[in-house]
Each structure stands twice: as C-alpha cells, then as structure tokens.
N, C-alpha and C positions, 0 to 999 in steps of 0.2 A: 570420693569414690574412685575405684580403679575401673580401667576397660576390658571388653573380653571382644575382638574383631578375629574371628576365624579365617586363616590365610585360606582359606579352599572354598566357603558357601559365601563370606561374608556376613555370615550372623553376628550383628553387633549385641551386645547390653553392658551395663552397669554392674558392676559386682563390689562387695565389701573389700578394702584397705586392705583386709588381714591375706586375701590373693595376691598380690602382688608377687611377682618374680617366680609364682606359682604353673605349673603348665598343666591345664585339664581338658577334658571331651568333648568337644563343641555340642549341643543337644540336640544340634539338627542332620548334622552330615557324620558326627563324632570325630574327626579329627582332632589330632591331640594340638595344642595351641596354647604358648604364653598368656600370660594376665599381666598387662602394664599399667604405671600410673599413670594416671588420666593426662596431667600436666606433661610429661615426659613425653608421651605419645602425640600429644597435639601440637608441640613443637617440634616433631622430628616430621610431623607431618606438613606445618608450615612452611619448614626449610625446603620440605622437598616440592611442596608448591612455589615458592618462590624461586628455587634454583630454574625449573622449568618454565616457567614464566619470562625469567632473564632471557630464556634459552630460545624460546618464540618469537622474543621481540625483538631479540638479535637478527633472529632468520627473516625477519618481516620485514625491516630496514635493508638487510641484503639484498631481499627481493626487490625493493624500492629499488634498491642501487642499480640491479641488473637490467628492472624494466627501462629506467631513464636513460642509463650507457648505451643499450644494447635493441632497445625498442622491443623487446618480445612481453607477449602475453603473458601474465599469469591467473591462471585458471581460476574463473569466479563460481560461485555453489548453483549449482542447475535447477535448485529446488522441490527434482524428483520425487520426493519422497514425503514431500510435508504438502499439507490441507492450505491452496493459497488462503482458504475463506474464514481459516481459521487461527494463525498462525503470529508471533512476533519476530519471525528470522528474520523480516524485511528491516526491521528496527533495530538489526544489530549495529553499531558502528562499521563494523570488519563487512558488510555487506556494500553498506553506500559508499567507503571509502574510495574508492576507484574513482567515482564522480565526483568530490572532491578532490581529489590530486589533478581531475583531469583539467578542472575549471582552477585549479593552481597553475598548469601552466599555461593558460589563460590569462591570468594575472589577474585572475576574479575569486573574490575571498565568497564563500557561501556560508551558507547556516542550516543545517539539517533539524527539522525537529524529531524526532523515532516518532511522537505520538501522531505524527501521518502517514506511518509506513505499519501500525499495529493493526491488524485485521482479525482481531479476535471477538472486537465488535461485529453489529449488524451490517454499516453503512455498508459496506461492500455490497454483499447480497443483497439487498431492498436495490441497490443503485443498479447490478447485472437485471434483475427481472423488470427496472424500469426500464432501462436502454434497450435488452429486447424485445420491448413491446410496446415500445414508446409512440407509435402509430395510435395504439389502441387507447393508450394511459396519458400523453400529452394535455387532452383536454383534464384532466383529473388533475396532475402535477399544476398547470396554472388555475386552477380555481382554487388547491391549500393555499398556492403563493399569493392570490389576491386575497382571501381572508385574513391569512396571517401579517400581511400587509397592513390592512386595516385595523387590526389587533382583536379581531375577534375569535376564537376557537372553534364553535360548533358551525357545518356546512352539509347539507344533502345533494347526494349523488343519485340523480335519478336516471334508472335504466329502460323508462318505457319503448323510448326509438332505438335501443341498442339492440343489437343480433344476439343469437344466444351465445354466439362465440363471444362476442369483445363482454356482455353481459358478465359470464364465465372468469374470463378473464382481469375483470376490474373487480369482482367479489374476490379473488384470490387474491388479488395484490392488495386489496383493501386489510382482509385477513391478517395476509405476512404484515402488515403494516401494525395489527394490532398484536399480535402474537410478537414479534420485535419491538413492543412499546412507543413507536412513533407515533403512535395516535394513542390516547388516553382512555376513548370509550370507541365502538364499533357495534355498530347494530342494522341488519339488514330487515326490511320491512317485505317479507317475500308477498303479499299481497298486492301492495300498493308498488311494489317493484322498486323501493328506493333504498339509498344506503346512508345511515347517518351516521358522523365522525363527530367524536371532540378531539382536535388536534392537542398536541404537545405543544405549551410555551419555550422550552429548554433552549436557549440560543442555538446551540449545536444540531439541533432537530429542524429549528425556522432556517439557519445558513444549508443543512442540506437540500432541503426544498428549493432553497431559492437560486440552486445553481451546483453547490458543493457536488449532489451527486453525480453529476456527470463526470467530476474528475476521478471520485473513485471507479466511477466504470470507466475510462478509457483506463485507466492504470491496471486493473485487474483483467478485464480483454486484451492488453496488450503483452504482460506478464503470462494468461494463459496461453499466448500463442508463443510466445518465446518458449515456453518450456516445451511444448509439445513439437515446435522445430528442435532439440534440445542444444539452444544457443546458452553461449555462456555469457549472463548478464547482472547489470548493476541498475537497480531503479529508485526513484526517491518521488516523494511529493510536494506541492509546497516551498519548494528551495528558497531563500531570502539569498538575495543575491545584492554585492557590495561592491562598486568599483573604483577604480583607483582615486577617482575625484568625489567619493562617499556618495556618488547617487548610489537609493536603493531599488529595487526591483524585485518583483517573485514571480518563478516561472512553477505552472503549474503540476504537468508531469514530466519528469527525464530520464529516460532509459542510455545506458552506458554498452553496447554490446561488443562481444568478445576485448572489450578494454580501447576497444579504436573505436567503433561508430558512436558519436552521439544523438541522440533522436531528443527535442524538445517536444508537447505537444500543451498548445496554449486552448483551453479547453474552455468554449462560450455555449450559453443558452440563452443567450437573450442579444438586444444590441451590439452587432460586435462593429460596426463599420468607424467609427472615430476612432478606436485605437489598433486600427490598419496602421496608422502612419509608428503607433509607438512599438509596435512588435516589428515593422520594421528595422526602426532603430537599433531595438534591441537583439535580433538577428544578427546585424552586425557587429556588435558590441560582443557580443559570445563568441564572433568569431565560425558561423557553422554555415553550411551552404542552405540553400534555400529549401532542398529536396528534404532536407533534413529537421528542417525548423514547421512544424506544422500548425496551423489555426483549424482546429477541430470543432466544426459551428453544429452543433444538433440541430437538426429540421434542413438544414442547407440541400437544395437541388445538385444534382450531379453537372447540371448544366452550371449553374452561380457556382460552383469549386472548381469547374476547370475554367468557366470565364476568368474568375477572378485571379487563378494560378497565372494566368497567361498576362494579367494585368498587371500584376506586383511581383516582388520579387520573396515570396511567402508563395508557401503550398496550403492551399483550404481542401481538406473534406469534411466528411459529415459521417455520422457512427454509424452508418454502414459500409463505406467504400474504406474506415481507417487499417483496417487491418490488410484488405489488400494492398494498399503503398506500403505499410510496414514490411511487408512481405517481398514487395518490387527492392524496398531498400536492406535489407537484410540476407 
C-alpha cells in the first residue's frame, strides 16, 4: 500500500500502489499533496528521526560538559502543566537524571526503578487523603495492618463513639478505598453504625498499608509544594544505593532542587529508634548535611523532633511540620 500524509492538516490513510508519485486533494482541508510509497517514506522518516536524536544527545552530553567545567544549572521541567496524581513524567529517565549524576559525583552508583515514580495509579491519592487526616484514620490504618498481619481479610469498623465529623470522614476514606479497589468488598451498616471490609490480599496492597503509603505521601506533598514555589526540581523514590565497598542501601524519598540542593527524606510509621544509628551512618556516607538529610516519623511530637534534632546529628519531623523545613530549606 502507498501513503497519503497531508503537509497542511496531517490527515494520514492508506491508498492503492497504483497512487504512487501521483498528487491529489486531501479530503479534509483539500490541499493538493503527493502520494508516496509506504516503504520510501518511512525511511526517510527514520533518518530524519535518527539524524535528530544524534542531534539531542549531542546537546545533552555538551550540557553535561558545561554543568561539570562550569558549575551552572540546567533548567529541570517545573511540572506546571501535568496532573501530579495522574502522570508518568516523573518516570522519565531525562527527569531523575540529575540525581544520578549527582550521587556520581558522590562516588555512589544508584538504581532508579520508573515504576516508583508512576502515578497513574491510586497509591498516590489513597496515601494524600490518609496523611491528611491521619488523626482521624490512624486508628483504622493499624487495625488493616493487624489483620493483614494475621492473614485474615474481613475486619469491622465501628463508628458508635465517633463524631459525626471523624464518623463522615472514615465512611469516605473507606469508600475511596473501595472505589480504588484496595479493599475487595465495602459495606456500611447505617443502623448498627458499623463498616465492614474484605481487605485485598495483593502484596502491593498489604506493603502499602504496612508503611509504603507514607512514602507516597511525603513524595507527593513535597513535589506539590515545590511546584507551587515554582522550583526547578528532580525527585525519585526508592533509590537502591551501591557503594564503593558494594554495601547496599535504599533511601526512601530524594528531591534534587535547582540541580544543587539535595533533600533526602527517610520516611517511618512504626519503630523508628534502632536505625537512628544507621541513618546516621548513612548521612554520612552520601555525603549531605544534617538539615538536609531528614527522618520523617508519622505520629512523632513537635517536642520528640526537635528533642531528638538537637540529640543527633539527623533532622526528625512529623507530616505536619515537613513541609515547613522544606520550605526553611529551599
């Protein structure tokens, strides 16, 4: 078959062999317009993808060249304009790249995986309307995490001592929870005032209950405040981190801002006091100052985050004071 691509609307289709080298009326916009053969044209099309491609990676490497001689920024994508909650830009190479080079000259090899930077999933959203309301939802999130613990599925949420607000509020989170499929079945007993769940077995489902979600919500609060300062930034999830004597390590969120600041933030919901000493270590090891490197404990007191700031050489808050440091440091 030969092709018919209109130089003016781009109305493409398919037309019969016996067109070829023929010029007719486009049927949409009528511009008059060649008819090529299929093959001929998708090679001239390849080349001219390829020639450009060459052309980018050249520019990209120059760029390299210029930030490392020369120490200047190059402009990271602001975001402005895409759906954080919805989105795979975060998953591009060309996005997290920055934090890799930077943790190169570190002399620390990393591993990115994209599929912790895709937000096209729920986790995101389920995880913001827990964190902001985690007063109200705390006792809820540990009673999944002890069933599922125990390996059971089905659990009742009873609302008789609740307010009509946190009431209110746990019937809707329960909802998004089944509307988002994290929960299997969902049925509220408006009588008897209670809420029954058949949880999700799905690995991916039991690890965000059991902690995951707090990373997507410091990652996505953090990320929404950067764009709404409109900083230019580089962020990643997850990082497997490899150092020169092959220990390994994963830090959990890492923001890269304007290509100079680094911000780590080690994100706990449960026990965090015995690997005080290892995020320590690991502080050091990366190389970042203290103010930078952050232990973000959910539930933690304002008084326990600045006690403990003041005790070690780590900065502790809690998911409501994180964005104001981010903000002191930025």
């Amino acid at each position: 078959m030969a092709i018919f691509r209109c130089y003016k609307c781009g109305h493409l289709r398919e037309v019969a062999n016996e067109y070829i080298g023929k010029s007719v009326k486009c049927p949409r916009c009528t511009q008059v317009t060649p008819i090529h053969d299929t093959m001929a044209f998708v090679e001239k099309l390849l080349e001219k993808y390829f020639t450009q491609r060459n052309e980018l990676q050249k520019l990209q490497q120059q760029c390299s060249v210029i930030e490392e001689i020369y120490d200047v920024d190059i402009p990271q994508p602001s975001f402005a304009d895409i759906n954080l909650f919805n989105t795979t830009a975060f998953a591009d190479d060309g996005q997290y790249a920055p934090i890799v080079d930077w943790f190169k000259k570190q002399k620390v090899k990393i591993k990115v995986d994209p599929r912790q930077l895709d937000t096209t999933g729920f986790f995101d959203e389920v995880a913001v309307s827990l964190g902001d309301n985690y007063d109200t939802l705390k006792d809820i999130i540990e009673k999944i995490k002890r069933t599922q613990k125990k390996g059971y599925q089905n659990l009742s949420i009873p609302l008789a001592q609740k307010s009509q607000k946190e009431s209110k509020e746990i019937i809707e989170f329960c909802q998004k929870l089944y509307e988002y499929s994290f929960v299997a079945k969902y049925f509220y007993q408006k009588q008897d005032k209670i809420i029954r769940l058949a949880l999700q077995p799905a690995p991916a489902i039991v690890q965000f209950f059991s902690g995951g979600w707090f990373e997507w919500f410091v990652f996505i609060k953090i990320t929404e405040y950067l764009r709404g300062k409109q900083r230019n930034f580089s962020c990643s999830r997850n990082i497997s981190v490899t150092f020169a004597n092959e220990d390994l390590h994963e830090l959990d969120v890492f923001f890269l801002v304007d290509g100079r600041l680094p911000i780590c933030i080690e994100c706990k919901t449960g026990e965090f006091r015995p690997d005080i000493e290892k995020y320590l270590k690991l502080r050091k090891r990366v190389h970042m100052d203290k103010s930078n490197f952050l232990l973000c404990v959910v539930g933690l007191s304002q008084e326990q985050a600045q006690g403990l700031s003041s005790m070690y050489d780590l900065t502790f808050v809690n998911e409501q004071n994180l964005l104001e440091h981010i903000g002191r440091l930025v």
